[in-house]
C-alpha positions as a Markdown table, in Angstrom:
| # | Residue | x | y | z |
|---|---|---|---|---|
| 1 | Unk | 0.0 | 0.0 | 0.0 |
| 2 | Unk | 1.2 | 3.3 | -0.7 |
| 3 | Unk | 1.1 | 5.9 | 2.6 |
| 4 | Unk | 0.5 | 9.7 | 2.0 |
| 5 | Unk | 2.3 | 12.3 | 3.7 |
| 6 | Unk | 1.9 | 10.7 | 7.4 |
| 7 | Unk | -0.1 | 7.9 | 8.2 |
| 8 | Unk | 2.8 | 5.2 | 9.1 |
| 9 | Unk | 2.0 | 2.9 | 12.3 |
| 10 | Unk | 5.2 | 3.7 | 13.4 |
| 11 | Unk | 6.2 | 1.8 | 17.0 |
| 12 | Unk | 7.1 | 4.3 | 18.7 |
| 13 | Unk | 8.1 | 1.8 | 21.4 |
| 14 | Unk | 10.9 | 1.1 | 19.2 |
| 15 | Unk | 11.5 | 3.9 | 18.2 |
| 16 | Unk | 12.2 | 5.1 | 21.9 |
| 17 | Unk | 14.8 | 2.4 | 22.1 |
| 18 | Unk | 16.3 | 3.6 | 19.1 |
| 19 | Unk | 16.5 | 6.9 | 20.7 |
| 20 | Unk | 18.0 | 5.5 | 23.1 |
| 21 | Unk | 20.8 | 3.5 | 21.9 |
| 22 | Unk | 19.2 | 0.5 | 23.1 |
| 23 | Unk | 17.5 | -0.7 | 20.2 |
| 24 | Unk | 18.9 | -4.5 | 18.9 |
| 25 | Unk | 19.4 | -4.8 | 15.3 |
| 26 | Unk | 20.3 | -8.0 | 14.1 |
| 27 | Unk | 20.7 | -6.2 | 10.1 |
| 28 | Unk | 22.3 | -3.4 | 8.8 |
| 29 | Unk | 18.9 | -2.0 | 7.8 |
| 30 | Unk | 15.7 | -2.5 | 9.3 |
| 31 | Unk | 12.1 | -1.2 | 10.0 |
| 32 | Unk | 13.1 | 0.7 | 12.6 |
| 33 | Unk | 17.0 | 1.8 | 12.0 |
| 34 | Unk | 19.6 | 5.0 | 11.9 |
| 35 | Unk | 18.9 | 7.3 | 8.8 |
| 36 | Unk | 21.7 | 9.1 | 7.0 |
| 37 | Unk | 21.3 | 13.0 | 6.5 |
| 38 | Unk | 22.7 | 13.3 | 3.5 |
| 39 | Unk | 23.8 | 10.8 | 0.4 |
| 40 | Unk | 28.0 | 10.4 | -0.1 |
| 41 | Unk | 26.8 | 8.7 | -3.4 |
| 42 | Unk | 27.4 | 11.4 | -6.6 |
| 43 | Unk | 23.9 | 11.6 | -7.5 |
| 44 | Unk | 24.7 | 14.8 | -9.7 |
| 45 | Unk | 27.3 | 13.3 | -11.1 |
| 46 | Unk | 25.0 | 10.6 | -13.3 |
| 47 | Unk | 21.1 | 11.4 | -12.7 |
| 48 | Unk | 20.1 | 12.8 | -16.0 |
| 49 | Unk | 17.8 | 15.1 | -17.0 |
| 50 | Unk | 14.2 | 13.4 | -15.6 |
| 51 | Unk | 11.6 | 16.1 | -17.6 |
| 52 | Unk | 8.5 | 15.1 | -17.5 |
| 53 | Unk | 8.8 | 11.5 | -16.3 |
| 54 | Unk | 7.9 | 9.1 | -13.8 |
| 55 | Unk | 10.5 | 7.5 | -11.5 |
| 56 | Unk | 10.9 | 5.4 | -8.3 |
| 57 | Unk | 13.6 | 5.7 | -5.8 |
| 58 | Unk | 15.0 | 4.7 | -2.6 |
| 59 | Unk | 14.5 | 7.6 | 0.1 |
| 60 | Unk | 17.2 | 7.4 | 2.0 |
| 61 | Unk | 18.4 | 10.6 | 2.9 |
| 62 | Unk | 15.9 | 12.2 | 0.8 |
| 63 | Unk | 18.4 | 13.2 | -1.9 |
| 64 | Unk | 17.2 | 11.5 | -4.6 |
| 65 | Unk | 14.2 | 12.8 | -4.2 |
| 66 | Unk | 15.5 | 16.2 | -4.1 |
| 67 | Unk | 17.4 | 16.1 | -6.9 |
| 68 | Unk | 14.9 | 14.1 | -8.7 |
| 69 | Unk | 12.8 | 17.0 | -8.4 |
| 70 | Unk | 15.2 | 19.6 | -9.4 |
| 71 | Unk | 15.8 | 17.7 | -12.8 |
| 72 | Unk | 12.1 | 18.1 | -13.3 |
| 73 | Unk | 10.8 | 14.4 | -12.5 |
| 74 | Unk | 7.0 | 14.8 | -12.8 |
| 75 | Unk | 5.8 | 12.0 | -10.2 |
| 76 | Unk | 8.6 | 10.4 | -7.6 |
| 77 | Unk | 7.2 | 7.4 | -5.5 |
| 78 | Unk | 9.6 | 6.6 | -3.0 |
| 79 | Unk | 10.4 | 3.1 | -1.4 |
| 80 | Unk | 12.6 | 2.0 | 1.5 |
| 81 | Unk | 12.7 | -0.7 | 5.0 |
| 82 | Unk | 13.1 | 2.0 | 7.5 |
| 83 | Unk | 10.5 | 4.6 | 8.1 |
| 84 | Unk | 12.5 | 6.7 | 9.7 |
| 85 | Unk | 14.0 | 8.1 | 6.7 |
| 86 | Unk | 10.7 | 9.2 | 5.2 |
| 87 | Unk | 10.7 | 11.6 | 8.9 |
| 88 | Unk | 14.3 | 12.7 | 7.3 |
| 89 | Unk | 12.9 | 13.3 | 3.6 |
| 90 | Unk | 9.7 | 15.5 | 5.6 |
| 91 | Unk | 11.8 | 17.3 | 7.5 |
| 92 | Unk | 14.0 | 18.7 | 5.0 |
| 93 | Unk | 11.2 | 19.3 | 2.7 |
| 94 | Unk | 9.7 | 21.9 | 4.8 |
| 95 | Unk | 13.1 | 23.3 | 6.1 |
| 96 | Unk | 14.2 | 23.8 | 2.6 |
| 97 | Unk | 10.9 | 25.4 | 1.9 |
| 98 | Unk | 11.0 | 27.9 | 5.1 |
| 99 | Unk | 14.9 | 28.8 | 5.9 |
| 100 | Unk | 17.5 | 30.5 | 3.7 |
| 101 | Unk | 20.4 | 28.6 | 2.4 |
| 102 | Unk | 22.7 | 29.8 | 4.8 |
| 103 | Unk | 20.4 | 28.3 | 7.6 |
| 104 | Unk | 19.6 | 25.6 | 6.2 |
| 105 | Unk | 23.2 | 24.8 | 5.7 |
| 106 | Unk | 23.9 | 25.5 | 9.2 |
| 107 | Unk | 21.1 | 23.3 | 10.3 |
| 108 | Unk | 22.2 | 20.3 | 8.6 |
| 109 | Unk | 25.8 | 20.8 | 9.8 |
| 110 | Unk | 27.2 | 21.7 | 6.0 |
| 111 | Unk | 28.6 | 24.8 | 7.7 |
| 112 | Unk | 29.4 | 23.9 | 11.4 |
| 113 | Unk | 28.9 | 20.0 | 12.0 |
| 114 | Unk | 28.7 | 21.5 | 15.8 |
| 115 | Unk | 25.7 | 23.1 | 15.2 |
| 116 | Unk | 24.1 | 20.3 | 13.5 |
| 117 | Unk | 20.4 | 20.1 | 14.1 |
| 118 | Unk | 20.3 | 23.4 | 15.9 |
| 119 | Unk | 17.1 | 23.5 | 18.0 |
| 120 | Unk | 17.0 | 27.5 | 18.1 |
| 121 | Unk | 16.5 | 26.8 | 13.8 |
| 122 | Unk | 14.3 | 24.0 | 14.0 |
| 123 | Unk | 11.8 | 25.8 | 16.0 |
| 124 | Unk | 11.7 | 28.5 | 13.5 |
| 125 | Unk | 9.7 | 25.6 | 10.8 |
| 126 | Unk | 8.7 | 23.1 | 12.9 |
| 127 | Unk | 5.1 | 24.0 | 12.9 |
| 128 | Unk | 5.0 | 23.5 | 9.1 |
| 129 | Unk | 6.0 | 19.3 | 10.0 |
| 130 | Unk | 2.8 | 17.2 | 9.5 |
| 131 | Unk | 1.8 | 16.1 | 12.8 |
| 132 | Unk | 3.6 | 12.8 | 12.5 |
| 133 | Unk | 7.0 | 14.2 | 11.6 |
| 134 | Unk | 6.7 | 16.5 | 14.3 |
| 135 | Unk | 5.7 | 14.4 | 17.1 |
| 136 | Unk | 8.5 | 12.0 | 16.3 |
| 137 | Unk | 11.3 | 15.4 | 16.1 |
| 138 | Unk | 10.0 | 17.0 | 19.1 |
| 139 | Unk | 10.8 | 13.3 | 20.7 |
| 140 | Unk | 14.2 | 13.0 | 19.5 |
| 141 | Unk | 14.9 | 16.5 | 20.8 |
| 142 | Unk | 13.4 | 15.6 | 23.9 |
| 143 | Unk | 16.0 | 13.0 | 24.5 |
| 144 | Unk | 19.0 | 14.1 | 22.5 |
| 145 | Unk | 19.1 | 18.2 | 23.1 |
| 146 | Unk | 20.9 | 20.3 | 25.5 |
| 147 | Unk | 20.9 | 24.4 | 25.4 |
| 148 | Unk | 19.6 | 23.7 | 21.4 |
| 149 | Unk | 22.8 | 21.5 | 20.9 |
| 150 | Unk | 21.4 | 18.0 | 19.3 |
| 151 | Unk | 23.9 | 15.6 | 20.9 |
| 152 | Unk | 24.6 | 12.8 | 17.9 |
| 153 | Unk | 25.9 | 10.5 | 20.8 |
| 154 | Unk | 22.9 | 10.5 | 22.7 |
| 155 | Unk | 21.2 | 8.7 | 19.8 |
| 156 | Unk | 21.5 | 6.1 | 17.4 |
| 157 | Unk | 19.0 | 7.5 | 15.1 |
| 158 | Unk | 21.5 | 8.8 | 12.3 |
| 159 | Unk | 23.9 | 7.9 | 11.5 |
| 160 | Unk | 27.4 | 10.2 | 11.6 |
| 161 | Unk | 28.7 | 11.4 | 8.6 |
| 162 | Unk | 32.0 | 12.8 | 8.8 |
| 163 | Unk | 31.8 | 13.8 | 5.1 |
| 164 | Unk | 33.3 | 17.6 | 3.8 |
| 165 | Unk | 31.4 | 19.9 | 2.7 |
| 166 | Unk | 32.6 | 19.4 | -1.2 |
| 167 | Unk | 31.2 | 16.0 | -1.0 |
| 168 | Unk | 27.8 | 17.6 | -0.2 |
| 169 | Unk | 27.7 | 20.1 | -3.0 |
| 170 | Unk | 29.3 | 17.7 | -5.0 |
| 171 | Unk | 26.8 | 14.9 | -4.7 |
| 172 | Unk | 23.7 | 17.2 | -4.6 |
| 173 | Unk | 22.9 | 20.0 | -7.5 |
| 174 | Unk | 20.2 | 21.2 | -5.3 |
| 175 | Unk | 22.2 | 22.6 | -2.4 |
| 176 | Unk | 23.8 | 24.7 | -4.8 |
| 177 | Unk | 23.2 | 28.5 | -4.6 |
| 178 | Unk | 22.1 | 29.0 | -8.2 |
| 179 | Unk | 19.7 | 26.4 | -7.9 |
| 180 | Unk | 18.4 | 26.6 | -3.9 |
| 181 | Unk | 15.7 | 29.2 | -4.9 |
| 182 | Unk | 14.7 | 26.6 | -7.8 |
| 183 | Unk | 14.2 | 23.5 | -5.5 |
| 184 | Unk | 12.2 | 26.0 | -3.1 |
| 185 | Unk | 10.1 | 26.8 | -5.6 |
| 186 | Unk | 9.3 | 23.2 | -7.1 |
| 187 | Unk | 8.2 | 22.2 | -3.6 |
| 188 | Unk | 6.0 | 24.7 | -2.5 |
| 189 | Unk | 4.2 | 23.3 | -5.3 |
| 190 | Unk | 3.6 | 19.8 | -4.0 |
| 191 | Unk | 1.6 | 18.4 | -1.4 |
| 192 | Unk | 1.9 | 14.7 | -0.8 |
| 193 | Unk | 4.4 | 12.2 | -1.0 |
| 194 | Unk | 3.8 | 8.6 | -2.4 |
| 195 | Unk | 6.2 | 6.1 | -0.1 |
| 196 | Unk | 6.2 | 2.3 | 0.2 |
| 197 | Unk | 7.1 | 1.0 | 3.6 |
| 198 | Unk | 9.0 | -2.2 | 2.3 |
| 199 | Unk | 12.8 | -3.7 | 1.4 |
| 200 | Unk | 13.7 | -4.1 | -1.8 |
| 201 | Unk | 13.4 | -7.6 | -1.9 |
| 202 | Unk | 9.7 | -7.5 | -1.5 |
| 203 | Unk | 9.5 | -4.4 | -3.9 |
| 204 | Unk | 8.0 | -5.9 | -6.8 |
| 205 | Unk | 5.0 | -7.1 | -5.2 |
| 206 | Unk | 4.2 | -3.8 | -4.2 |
| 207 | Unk | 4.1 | -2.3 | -7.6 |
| 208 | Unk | 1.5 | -1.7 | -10.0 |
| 209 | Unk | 2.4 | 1.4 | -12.4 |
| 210 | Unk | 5.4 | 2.1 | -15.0 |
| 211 | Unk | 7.5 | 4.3 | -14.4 |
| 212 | Unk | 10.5 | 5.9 | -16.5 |
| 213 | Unk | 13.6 | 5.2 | -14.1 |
| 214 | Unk | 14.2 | 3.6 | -10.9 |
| 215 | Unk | 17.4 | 4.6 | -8.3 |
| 216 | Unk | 18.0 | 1.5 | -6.3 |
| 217 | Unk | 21.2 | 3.4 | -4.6 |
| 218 | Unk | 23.6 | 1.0 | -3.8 |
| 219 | Unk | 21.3 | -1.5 | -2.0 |
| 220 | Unk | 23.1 | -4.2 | -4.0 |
| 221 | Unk | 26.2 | -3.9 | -1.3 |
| 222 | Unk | 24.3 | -5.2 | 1.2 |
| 223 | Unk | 22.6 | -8.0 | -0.6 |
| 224 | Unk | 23.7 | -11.7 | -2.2 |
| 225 | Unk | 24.6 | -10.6 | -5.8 |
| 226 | Unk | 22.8 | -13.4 | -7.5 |
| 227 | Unk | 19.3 | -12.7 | -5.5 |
| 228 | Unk | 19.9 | -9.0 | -6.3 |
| 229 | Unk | 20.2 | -9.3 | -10.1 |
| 230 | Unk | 17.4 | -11.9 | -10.0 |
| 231 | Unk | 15.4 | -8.7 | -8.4 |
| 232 | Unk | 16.5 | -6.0 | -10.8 |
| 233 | Unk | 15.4 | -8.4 | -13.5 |
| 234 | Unk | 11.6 | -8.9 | -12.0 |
| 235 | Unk | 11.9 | -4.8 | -12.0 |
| 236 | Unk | 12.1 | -4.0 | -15.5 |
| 237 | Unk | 8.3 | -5.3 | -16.2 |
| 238 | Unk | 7.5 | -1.9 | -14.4 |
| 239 | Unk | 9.4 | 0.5 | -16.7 |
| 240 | Unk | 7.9 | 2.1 | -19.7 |
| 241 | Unk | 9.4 | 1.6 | -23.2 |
| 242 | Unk | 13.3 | 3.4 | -22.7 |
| 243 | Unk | 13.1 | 3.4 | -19.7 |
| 244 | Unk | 16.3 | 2.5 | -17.2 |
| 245 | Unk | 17.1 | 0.9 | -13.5 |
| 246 | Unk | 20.0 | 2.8 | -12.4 |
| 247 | Unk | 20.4 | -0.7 | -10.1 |
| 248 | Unk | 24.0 | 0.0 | -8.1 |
| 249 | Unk | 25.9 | 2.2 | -7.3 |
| 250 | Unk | 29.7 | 1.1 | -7.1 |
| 251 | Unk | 32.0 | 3.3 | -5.0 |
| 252 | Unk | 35.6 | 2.6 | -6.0 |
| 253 | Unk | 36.4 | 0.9 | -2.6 |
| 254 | Unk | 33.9 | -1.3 | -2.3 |
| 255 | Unk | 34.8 | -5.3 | -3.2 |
| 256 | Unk | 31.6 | -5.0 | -5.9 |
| 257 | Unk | 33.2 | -2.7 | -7.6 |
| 258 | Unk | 35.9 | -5.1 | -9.2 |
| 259 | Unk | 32.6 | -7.4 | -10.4 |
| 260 | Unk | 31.1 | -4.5 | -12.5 |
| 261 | Unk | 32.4 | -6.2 | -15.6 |
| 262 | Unk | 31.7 | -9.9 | -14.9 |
| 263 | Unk | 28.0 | -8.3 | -13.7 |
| 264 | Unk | 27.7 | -6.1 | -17.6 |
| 265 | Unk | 28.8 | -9.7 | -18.9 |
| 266 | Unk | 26.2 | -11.3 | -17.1 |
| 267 | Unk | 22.8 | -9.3 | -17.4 |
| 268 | Unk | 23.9 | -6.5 | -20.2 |
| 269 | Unk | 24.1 | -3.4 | -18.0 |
| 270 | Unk | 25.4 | -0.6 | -19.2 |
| 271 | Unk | 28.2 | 0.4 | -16.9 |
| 272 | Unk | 28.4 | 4.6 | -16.4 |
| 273 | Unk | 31.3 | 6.2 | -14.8 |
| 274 | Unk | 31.0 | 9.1 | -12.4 |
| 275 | Unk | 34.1 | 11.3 | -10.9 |
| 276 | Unk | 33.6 | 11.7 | -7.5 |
| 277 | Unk | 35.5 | 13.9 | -4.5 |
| 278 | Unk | 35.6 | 12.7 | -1.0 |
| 279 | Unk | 37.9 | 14.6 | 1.1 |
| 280 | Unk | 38.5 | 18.3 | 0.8 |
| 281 | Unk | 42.0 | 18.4 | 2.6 |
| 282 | Unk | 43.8 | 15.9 | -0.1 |
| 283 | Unk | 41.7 | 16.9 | -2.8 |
| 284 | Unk | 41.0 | 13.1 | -3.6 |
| 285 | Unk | 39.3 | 12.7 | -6.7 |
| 286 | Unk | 38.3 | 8.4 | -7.5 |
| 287 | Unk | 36.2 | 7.2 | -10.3 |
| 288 | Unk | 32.8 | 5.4 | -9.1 |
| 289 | Unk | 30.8 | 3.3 | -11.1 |
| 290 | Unk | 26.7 | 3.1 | -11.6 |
| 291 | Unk | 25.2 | 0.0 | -13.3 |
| 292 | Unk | 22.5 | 0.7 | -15.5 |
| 293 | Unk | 19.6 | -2.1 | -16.6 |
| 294 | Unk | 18.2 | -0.7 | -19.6 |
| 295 | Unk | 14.3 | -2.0 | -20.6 |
């Protein structure tokens, strides 16, 4: 079923825990889990120009969908296992639609990572949240805020990114300054959000229309490769004519991304290559790789 903006039976039992640092979690991703911010994955670098069309994504940090959006995607239906990233994607919705780029920066720790998640600026949007997101924000602040300073290790509900701020800008066309204003303006002209509480294993049973591309991330590192491809495969029934599943992203230091050629060999993916910087102080440029299922 597909939830509109709130509406998720979220356990907030669990969540608490979370909260807490006292939540077990027997898998890297779960239901109930810690949510990244922002993505380190150079979405600029290969999302294309999405006029007009119809995609699915993972939500993640919400940065698909952000940039999604800025490349003029017409519809974006977003997937993923943990709920709590859908409470990331809403919360930066409406504080990129209510502060300046300069606070909004500061908020999400681009500018000073010791300011991250400033209280004294989240109070200044946090009645626009939808009574969901804000209940569970005013929660975590509750237990993880001191004098307006949001205390990452009182909390396991992100997770902590120690990532410059070129990577940011790097990864993300929408935080830039000549296109903030843009991305302000495309949302203030939306109103709901179409997401699928599931893992991408179960995915396909969930979906019904066609859609013009689909951003699986890179799930694929945290899944057998063989059951992965068998998935991406059941996928492409749901794209329109043309239409492409951008089905892993390959950062140069991960193991998968030495199988990128036995993978093209295998299932006839289209193998894009995307510069990427990572650290600001060394100025470290490495070549990532996306694999690309065409229909």
């Amino acid at each position: 079923m597909i939830l509109k903006k709130g509406g998720i039976a979220m356990d907030y039992a669990k969540i608490k825990k979370l909260f807490q640092n006292e939540l077990e979690q027997n898998q890297f991703f779960s239901p109930y889990n810690s949510s990244y911010l922002f993505t380190t994955e150079n979405i600029s670098g290969y999302m294309p120009d999405l006029s007009g069309k119809r995609i699915l994504t993972v939500c993640s940090s919400g940065d698909h969908y952000l940039n999604a959006l800025l490349n003029g995607a017409q519809q974006i239906d977003l997937f993923d296992i943990n709920c709590l990233s859908f409470m990331v994607l809403k919360l930066k919705r409406v504080a990129l639609a209510n502060l300046d780029r300069d606070k909004f920066l500061s908020y999400f720790g681009i500018l000073n990572k010791e300011h991250i998640l400033d209280y004294n600026i989240y109070i200044k949007f946090s009645k626009y949240l939808d009574e969901e997101t804000y209940i569970y924000f005013n929660q975590l602040y509750d237990w993880s805020c001191k004098s307006g300073k949001f205390l990452y290790s009182a909390t396991s509900v992100f997770f902590e990114d120690r990532s410059e701020p070129i990577t940011y800008f790097r990864c993300n066309d929408y935080l830039k300054e000549e296109n903030y204003d843009i991305i302000k303006r495309k949302l203030s002209k939306l109103n709901d959000i179409s997401f699928l509480w599931t893992d991408v294993m179960n995915l396909e049973s969930k979906l019904s229309d066609l859609y013009d591309a689909i951003f699986l991330s890179n799930i694929q590192d945290y899944q057998k490769m063989d059951v992965y491809i068998l998935m991406a495969l059941g996928l492409k029934k749901y794209l329109n004519p043309d239409g492409k599943i951008y089905m892993s992203y390959l950062y140069n230091n991960t193991i998968n991304y030495c199988k990128a050629k036995d993978l093209t060999n295998k299932i006839g993916c289209d193998v894009l290559e995307v510069e990427s910087v990572y650290s600001n102080s060394s100025f470290n440029r490495i070549t990532d790789k996306v694999l690309v299922l065409n229909k």
